[in-house]
Structures are given as C-alpha cells and as structure tokens.
C-alpha positions as a Markdown table, in Angstrom:
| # | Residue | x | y | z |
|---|---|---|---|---|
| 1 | Unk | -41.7 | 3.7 | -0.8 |
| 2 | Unk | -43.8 | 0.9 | -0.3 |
| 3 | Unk | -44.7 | -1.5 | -4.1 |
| 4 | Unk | -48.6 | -0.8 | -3.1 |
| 5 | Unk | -48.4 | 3.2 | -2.6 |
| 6 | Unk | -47.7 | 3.1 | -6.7 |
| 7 | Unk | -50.4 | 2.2 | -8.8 |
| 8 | Unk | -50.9 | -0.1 | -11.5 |
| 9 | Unk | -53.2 | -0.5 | -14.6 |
| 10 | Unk | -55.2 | -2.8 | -12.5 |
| 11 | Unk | -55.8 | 0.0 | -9.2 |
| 12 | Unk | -59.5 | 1.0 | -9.4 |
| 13 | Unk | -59.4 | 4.3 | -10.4 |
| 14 | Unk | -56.6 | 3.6 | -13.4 |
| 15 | Unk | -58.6 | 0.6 | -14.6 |
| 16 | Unk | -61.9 | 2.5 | -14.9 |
| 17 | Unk | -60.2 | 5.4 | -16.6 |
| 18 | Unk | -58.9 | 3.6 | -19.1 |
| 19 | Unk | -62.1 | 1.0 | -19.4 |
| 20 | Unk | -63.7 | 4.9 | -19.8 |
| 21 | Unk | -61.4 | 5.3 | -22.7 |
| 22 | Unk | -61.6 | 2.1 | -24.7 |
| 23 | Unk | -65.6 | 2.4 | -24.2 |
| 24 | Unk | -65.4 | 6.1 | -25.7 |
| 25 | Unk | -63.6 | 5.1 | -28.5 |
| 26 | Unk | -65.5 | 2.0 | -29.1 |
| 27 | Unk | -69.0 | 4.1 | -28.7 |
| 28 | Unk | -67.3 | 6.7 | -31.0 |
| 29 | Unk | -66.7 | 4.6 | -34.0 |
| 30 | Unk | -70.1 | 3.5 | -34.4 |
| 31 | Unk | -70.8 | 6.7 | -36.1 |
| 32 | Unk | -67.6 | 6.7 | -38.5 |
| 33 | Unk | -66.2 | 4.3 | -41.4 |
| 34 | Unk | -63.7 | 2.1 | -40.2 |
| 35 | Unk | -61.9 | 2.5 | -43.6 |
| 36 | Unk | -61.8 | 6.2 | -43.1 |
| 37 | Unk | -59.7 | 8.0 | -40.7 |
| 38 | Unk | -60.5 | 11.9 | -39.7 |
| 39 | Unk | -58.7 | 14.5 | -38.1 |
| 40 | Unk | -60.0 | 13.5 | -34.2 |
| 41 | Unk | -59.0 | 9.5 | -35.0 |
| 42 | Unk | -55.5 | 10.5 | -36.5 |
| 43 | Unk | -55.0 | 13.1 | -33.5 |
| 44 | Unk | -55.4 | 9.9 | -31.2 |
| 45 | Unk | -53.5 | 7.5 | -32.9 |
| 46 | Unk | -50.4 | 10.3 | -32.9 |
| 47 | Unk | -51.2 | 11.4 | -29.3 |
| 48 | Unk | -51.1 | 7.9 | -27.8 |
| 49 | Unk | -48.2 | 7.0 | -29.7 |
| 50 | Unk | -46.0 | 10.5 | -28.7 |
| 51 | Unk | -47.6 | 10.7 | -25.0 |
| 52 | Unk | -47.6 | 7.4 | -24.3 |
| 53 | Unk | -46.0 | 5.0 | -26.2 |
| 54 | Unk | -42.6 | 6.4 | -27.3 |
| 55 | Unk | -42.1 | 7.8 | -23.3 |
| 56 | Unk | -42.7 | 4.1 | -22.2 |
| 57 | Unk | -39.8 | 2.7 | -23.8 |
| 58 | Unk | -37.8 | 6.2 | -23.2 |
| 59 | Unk | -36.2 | 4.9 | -19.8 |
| 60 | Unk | -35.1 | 1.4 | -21.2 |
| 61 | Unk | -31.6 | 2.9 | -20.4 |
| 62 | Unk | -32.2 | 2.7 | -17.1 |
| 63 | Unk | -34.1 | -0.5 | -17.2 |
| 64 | Unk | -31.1 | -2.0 | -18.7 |
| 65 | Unk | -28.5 | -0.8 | -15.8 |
| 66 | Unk | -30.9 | -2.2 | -13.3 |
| 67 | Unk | -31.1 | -5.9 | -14.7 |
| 68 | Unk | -28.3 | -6.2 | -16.3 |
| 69 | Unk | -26.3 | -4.7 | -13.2 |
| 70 | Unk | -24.8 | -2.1 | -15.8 |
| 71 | Unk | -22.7 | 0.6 | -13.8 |
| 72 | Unk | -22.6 | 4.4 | -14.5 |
| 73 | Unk | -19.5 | 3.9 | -16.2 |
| 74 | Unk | -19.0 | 4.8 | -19.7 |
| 75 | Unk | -17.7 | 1.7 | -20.7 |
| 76 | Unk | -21.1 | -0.1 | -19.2 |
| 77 | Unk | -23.2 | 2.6 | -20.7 |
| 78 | Unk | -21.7 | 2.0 | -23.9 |
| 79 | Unk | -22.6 | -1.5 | -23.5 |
| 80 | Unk | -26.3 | -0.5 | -24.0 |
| 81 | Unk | -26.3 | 2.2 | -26.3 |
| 82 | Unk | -24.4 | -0.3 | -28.7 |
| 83 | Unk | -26.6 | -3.2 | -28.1 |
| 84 | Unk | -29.5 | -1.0 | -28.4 |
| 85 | Unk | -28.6 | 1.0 | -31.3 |
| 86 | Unk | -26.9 | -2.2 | -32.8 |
| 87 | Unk | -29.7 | -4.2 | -32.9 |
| 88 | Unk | -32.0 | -1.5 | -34.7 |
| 89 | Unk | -29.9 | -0.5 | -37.1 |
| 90 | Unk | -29.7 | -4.5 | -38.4 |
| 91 | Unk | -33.1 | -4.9 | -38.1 |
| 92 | Unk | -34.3 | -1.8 | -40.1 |
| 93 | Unk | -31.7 | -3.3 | -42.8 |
| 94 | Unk | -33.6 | -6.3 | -43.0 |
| 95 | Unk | -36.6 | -4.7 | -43.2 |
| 96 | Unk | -35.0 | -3.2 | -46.8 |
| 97 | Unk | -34.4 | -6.4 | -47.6 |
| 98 | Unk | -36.5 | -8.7 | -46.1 |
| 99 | Unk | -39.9 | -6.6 | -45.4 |
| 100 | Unk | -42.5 | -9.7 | -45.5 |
| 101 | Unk | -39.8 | -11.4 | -43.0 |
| 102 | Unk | -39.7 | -8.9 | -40.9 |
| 103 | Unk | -43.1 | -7.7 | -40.6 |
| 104 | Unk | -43.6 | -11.4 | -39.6 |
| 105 | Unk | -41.6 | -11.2 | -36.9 |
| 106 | Unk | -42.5 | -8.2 | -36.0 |
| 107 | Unk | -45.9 | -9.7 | -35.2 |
| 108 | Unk | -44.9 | -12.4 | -33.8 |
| 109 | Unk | -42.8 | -10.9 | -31.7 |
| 110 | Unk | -45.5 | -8.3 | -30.5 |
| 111 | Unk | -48.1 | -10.9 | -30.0 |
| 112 | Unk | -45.9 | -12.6 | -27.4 |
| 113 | Unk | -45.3 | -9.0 | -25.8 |
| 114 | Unk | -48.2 | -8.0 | -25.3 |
| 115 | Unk | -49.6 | -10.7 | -24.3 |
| 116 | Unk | -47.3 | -11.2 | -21.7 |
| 117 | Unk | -47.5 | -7.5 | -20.3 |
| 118 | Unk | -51.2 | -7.6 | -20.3 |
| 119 | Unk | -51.1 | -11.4 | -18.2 |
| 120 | Unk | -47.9 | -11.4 | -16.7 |
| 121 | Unk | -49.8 | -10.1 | -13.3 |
| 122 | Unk | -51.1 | -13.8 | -13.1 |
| 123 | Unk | -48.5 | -15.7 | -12.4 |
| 124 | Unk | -48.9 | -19.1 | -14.2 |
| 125 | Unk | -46.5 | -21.5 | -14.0 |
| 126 | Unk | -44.8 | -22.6 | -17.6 |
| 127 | Unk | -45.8 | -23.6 | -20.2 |
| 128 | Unk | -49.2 | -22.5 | -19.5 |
| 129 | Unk | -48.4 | -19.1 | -19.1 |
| 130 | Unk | -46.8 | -18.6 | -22.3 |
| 131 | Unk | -49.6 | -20.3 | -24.1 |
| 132 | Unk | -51.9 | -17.8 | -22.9 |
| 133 | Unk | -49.6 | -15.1 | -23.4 |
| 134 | Unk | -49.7 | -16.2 | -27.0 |
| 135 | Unk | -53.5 | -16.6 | -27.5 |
| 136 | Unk | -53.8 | -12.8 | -25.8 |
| 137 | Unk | -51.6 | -11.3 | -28.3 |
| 138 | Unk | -53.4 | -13.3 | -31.1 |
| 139 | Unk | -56.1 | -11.7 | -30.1 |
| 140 | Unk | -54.6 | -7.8 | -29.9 |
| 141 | Unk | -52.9 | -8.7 | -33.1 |
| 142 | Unk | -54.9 | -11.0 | -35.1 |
| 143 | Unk | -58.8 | -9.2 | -34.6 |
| 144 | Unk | -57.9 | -6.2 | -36.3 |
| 145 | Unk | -56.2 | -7.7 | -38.8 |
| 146 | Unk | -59.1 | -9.9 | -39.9 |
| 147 | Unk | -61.8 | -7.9 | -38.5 |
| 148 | Unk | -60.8 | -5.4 | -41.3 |
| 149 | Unk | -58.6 | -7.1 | -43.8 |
| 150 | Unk | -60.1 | -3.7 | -46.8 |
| 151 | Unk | -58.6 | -1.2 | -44.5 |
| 152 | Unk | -55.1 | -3.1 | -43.0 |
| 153 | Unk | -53.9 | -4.8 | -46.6 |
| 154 | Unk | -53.4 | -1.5 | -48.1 |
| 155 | Unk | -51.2 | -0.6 | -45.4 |
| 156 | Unk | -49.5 | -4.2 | -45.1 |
| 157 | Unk | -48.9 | -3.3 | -48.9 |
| 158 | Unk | -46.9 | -0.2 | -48.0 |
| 159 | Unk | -44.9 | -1.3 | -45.2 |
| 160 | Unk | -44.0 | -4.7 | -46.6 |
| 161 | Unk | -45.8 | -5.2 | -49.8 |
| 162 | Unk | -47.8 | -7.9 | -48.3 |
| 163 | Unk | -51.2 | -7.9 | -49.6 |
| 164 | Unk | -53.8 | -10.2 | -47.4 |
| 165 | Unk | -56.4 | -10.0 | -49.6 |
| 166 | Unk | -54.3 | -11.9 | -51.9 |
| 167 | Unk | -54.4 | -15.2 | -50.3 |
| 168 | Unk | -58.4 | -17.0 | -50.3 |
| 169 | Unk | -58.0 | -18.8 | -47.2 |
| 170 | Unk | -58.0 | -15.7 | -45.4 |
| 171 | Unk | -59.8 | -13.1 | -47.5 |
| 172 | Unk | -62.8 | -15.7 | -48.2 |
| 173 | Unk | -62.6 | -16.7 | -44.1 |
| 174 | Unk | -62.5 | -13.0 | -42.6 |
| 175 | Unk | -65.9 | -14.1 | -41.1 |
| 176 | Unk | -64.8 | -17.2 | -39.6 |
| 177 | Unk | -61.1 | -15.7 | -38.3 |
| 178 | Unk | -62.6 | -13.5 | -36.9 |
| 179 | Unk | -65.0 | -15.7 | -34.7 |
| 180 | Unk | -62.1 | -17.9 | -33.9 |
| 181 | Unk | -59.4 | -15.9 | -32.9 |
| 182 | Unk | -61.8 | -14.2 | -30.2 |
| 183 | Unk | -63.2 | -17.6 | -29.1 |
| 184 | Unk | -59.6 | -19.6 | -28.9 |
| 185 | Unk | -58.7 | -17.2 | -26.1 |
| 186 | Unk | -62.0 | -16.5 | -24.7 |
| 187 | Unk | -61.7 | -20.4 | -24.0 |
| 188 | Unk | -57.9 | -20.6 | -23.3 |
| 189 | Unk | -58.3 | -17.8 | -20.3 |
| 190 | Unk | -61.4 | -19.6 | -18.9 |
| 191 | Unk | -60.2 | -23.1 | -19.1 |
| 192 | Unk | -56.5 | -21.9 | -17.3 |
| 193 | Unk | -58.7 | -19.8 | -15.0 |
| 194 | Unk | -60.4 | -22.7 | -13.5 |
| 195 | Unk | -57.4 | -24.9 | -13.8 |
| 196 | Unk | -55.1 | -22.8 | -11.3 |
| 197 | Unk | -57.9 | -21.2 | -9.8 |
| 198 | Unk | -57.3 | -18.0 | -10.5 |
| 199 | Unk | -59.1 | -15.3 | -8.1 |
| 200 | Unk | -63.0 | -14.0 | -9.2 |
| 201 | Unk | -62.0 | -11.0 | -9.5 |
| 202 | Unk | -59.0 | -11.4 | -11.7 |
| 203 | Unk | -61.2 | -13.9 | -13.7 |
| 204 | Unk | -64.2 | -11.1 | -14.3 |
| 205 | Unk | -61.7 | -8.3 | -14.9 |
| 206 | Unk | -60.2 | -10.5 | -17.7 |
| 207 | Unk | -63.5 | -11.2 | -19.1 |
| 208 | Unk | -64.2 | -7.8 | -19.1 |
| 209 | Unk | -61.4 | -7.2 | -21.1 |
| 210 | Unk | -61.9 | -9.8 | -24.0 |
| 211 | Unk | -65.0 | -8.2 | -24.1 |
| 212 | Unk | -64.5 | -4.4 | -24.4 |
| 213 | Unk | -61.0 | -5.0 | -26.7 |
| 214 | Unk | -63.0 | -6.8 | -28.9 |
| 215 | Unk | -65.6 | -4.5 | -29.6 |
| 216 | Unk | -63.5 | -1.9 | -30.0 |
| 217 | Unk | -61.3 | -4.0 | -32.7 |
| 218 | Unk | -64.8 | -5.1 | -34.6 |
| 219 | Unk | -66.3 | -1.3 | -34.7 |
| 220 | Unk | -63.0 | 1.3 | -34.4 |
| 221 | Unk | -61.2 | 1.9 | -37.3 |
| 222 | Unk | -57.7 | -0.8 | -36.7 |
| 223 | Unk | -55.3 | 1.9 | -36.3 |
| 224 | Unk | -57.2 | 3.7 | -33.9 |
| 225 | Unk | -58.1 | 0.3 | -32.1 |
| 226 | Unk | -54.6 | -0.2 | -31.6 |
| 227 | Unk | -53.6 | 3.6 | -30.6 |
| 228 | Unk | -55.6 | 2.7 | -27.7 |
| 229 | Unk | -54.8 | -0.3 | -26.6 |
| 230 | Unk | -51.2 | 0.4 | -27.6 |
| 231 | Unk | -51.3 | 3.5 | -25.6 |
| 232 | Unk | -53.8 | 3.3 | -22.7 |
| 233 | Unk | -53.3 | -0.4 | -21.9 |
| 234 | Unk | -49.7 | -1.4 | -23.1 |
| 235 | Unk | -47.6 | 1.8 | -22.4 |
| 236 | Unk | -49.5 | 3.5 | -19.5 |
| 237 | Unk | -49.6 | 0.0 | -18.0 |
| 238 | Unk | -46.1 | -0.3 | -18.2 |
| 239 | Unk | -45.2 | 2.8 | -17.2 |
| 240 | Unk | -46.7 | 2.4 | -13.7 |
| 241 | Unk | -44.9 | -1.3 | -13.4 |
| 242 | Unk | -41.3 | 0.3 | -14.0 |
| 243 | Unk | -42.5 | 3.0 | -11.0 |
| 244 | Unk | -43.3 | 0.3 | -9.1 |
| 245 | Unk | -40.4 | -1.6 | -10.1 |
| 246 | Unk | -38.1 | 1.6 | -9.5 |
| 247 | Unk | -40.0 | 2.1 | -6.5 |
| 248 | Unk | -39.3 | -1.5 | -4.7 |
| 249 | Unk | -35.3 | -1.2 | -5.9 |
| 250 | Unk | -35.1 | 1.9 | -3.3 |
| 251 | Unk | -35.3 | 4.3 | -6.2 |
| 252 | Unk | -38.2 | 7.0 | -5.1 |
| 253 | Unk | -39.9 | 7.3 | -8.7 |
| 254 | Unk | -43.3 | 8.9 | -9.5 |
| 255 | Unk | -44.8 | 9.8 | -13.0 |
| 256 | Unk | -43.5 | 13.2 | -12.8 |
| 257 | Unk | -40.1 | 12.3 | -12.1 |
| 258 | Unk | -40.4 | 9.3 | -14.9 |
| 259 | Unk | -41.4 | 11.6 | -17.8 |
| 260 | Unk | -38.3 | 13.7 | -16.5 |
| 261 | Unk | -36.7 | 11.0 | -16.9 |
| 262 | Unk | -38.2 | 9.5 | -20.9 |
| 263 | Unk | -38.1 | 13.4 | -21.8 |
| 264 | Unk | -34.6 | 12.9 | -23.5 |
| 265 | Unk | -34.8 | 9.6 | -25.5 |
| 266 | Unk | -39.0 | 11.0 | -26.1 |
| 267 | Unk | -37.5 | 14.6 | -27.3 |
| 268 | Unk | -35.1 | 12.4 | -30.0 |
| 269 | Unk | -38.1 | 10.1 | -31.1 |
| 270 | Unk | -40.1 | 13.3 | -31.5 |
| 271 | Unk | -37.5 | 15.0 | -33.5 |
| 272 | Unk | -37.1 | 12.3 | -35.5 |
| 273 | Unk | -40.7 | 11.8 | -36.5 |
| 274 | Unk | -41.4 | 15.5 | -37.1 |
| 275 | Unk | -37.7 | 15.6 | -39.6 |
| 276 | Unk | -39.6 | 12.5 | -40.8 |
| 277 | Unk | -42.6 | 13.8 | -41.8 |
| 278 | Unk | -40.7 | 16.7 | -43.2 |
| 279 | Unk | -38.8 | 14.6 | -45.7 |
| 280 | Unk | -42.0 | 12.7 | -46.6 |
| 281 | Unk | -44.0 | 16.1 | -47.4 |
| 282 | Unk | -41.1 | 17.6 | -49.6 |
| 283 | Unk | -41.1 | 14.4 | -51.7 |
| 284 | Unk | -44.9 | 14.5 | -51.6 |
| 285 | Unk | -45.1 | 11.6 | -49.7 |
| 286 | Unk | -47.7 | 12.2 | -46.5 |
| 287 | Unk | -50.0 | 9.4 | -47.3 |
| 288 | Unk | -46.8 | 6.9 | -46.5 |
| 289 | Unk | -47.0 | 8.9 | -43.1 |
| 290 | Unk | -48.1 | 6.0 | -41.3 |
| 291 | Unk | -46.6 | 3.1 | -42.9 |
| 292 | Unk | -43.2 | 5.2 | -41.8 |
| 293 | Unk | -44.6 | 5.4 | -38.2 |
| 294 | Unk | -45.4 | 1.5 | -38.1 |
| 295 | Unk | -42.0 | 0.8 | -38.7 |
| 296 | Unk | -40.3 | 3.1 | -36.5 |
| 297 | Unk | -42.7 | 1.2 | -34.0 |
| 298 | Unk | -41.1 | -2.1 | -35.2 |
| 299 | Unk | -37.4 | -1.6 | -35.1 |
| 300 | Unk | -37.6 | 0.7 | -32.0 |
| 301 | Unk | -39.7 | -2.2 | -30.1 |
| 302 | Unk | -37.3 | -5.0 | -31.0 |
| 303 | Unk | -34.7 | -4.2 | -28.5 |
| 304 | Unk | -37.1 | -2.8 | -26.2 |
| 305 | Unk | -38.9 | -6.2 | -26.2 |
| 306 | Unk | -35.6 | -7.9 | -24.9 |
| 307 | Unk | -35.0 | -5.8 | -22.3 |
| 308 | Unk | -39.2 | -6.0 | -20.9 |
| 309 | Unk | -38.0 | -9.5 | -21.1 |
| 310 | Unk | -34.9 | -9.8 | -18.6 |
| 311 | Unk | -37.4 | -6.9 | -16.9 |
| 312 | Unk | -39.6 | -9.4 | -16.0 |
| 313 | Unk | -37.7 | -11.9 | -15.0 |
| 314 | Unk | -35.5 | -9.8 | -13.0 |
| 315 | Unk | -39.2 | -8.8 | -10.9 |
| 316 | Unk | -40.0 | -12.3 | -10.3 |
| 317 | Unk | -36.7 | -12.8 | -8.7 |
| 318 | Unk | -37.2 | -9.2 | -6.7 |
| 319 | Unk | -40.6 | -10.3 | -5.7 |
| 320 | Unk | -39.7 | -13.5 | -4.4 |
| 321 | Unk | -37.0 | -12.4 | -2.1 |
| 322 | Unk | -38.8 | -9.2 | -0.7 |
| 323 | Unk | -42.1 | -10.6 | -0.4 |
C-alpha cells in the first residue's frame, strides 16, 4: 500500500472534521464557566483520553521493534518491556519525591513533543525547526496555563503542590502572558514561513490553526481545551502517521487493524484507571480523580516520547531512501 492511500491529519476530509471539532467545543464554551466542569465536558475530557489518547501510544511495542530493529525474540522483546516499564516506574518515583521537578519536565518535555508532532510535516532544517517546535508547544502548553491561572493552580497544587498564583510576576502578568505567548509563535511561524518559503497552503493552514487553538484555550474550560487538542489533534494525528509509517514498511495497516492492535496495552491502561478510580472513591478521594489521570499521562508519556523520537527520525531516513 501506497504512503498517499492512508490519510493523515492534514487530508481534507480529517482536517475539517477535526477543525469541526475544535470549533464545536470552542463555540460550546461560550455558554459555560471555564472554572466549572459538567458532566458533557468531563465526558470529553475521559473520552478523548480512553479513545484516543491511551490507544495512540498502545502500539509503541511495535514502534519500538521497527526502529530499533528489535526481533520477535523474547530476549529483544524483553529489551522494551524493561526499558519501557523501567523508565516509568523511576520516573513516577521521582514524582513522590521530586513532584515540582517533575512536573517541570513533564512540561517541558511535552512542549517539545507536541510541538514537533504538530510541525514535523514541515521539514525545516535545524536549528530552526526545533525553535519552532518549541514556540508551538509554548503555545499548547503555556495559553492554558495563563489564560486560566484560577482554574489550573488548584490542580498544579494537587499534582505537585505548585501553586502559580503564588508567584506575582505571573499572577499580576496573566494578561500580558497571555498576549505574548500567542504572539511569539504567531511571529516565529510567519517569519520561518517566509524564510524557507514554505508552501501557501501550508502557511494558511498553520495560521488557521494558531487561530482556532487559541480561542479555544482563551474560552474552553483548560482541561477540556487540552482533551481536544490532546485527542483530536495529537493522538488521532499520530495514529494515522504510524498507519502510514506501518503502511510504507510493507506492513498492510488500517485503523481497524491498529486498534486490534492498541486493544491490549488500551484494555491494561483502562483497567488500570477504572481500579484507580476505585481506590480513590473508597478513600473518598474522587475530586483527586484528575490530578491521578494527569500523572498517569506524565509517566506513561515519558517513554513514549523517546520512542516518537527515534520514530521520527527513523521516517526521515525511510523517506529519503523510498522517495
């Protein structure tokens, strides 16, 4: 199967769906409180997360075998359940330990993520490429942050005990953060665009982009603002790049056959959140429901993010020698 018979965020009919979506939402939360979440907001935020976002990391397994050259062999598989499982277990210990640490570099680390998923596509040539990774995942990370510092300290306070309205420079600024984390990529994009003359359309789909995330980070409620993009945006749009990716290795792949394949690894994330959410409501502890869920995100993402990495450069080097 051909790379262009599977298609990708950016094929007409996925982009306007999920364009649709984020405009629905956005439309939506101009008749709600951002500071209050209802039954309709947290069903999203759990739907995109189960349907969407734990399913696209789900085949990282066989991600891993593929760039890494990993056999079927149980000493090679053990290679990446250890790594994997390795890696999270240390890193949800230093979350016990270290929370404002980690929680830092959770960010950090998901600002360069997504900002490379979303941009990748482009093709800039270092260093620019990375700077505007950075400045996009500033702006997915950093406008619904400041955009609604009241509603996201409280749950900074329970994941990490970080509170933001704490510190004056920011709580005093929210205003002006907010102006300037939308205008320093606005700029970056548009200044890169002309510089290695990126194509119109690329350049007006982009700006449609800033444009519609934004205003769904200023008016939606930050948590659902992020269900969306982390779901419709990040996950689906990586979903179809693995097909496409399994597609050009020889390895027939559609989005049936890939939630066969996430179903095992989804089924265990599921399990666990529902014996989660057990435990929490037999200690009386629902409302830390979502704090819990955030950092599941985080430790689940950090070896996940290592392997998108090697993914991606592992397709550049696909790409250039099949054309």
């Amino acid at each position: 199967m051909h790379d262009h018979a599977t298609p990708s965020l950016r094929s007409p009919q996925v982009y306007r769906f999920v364009v649709g979506v984020t405009a629905l939402a956005a439309g939506l939360s101009l008749f709600t409180d951002p500071a209050q979440m209802g039954f309709v907001e947290l069903a999203v935020l759990f739907g995109a997360v189960l349907l969407l976002g734990i399913p696209h990391g789900a085949i990282d397994h066989l991600v891993a075998s593929e760039v890494y050259g990993l056999d079927a062999t149980v000493k090679d598989q053990a290679k990446f359940y250890v790594f994997y499982l390795l890696l999270m277990l240390i890193y949800g210990a230093l979350w016990v330990i270290f929370p404002v640490t980690c929680l830092l570099l959770f960010l950090a680390f998901a600002v360069y993520h997504f900002g490379q998923s979303d941009l990748e596509y482009l093709g800039l040539p270092a260093p620019h490429r990375y700077a505007l990774y950075v400045s996009r995942g500033v702006l997915l990370i950093g406008l619904p942050i400041v955009a609604h510092l009241e509603v996201v300290s409280p749950i900074f306070v329970q994941i990490a005990g970080l509170d933001l309205l704490a510190y004056p420079w920011l709580a005093d600024y929210a205003t002006t953060w907010t102006v300037g984390v939308v205008l320093q990529h606005a700029l970056l994009t548009g200044v890169l665009a002309v510089r290695h003359q990126v194509a119109r359309s690329a350049v007006g789909r982009e700006s449609l982009n800033i444009a519609l995330l934004t205003v769904l980070f200023l008016v939606a409620n930050p948590l659902v603002a992020f269900a969306i993009y982390f779901g419709f945006w990040h996950s689906l749009g990586h979903i179809l790049e693995l097909i496409r990716y399994f597609n050009r290795q020889g390895e027939a792949m559609s989005v049936w056959s890939f939630y066969r394949k996430a179903a095992a690894f989804t089924l265990m994330s599921v399990v666990g959140l529902l014996m989660l959410y057990g435990i929490n409501s037999a200690f009386g502890l629902e409302e830390h429901m979502i704090s819990l869920l955030f950092i599941l995100i985080a430790v689940l993402t950090l070896p996940h993010m290592v392997i998108v990495e090697r993914f991606y450069q592992d397709k550049k080097v696909s790409l250039s020698t099949t054309g």
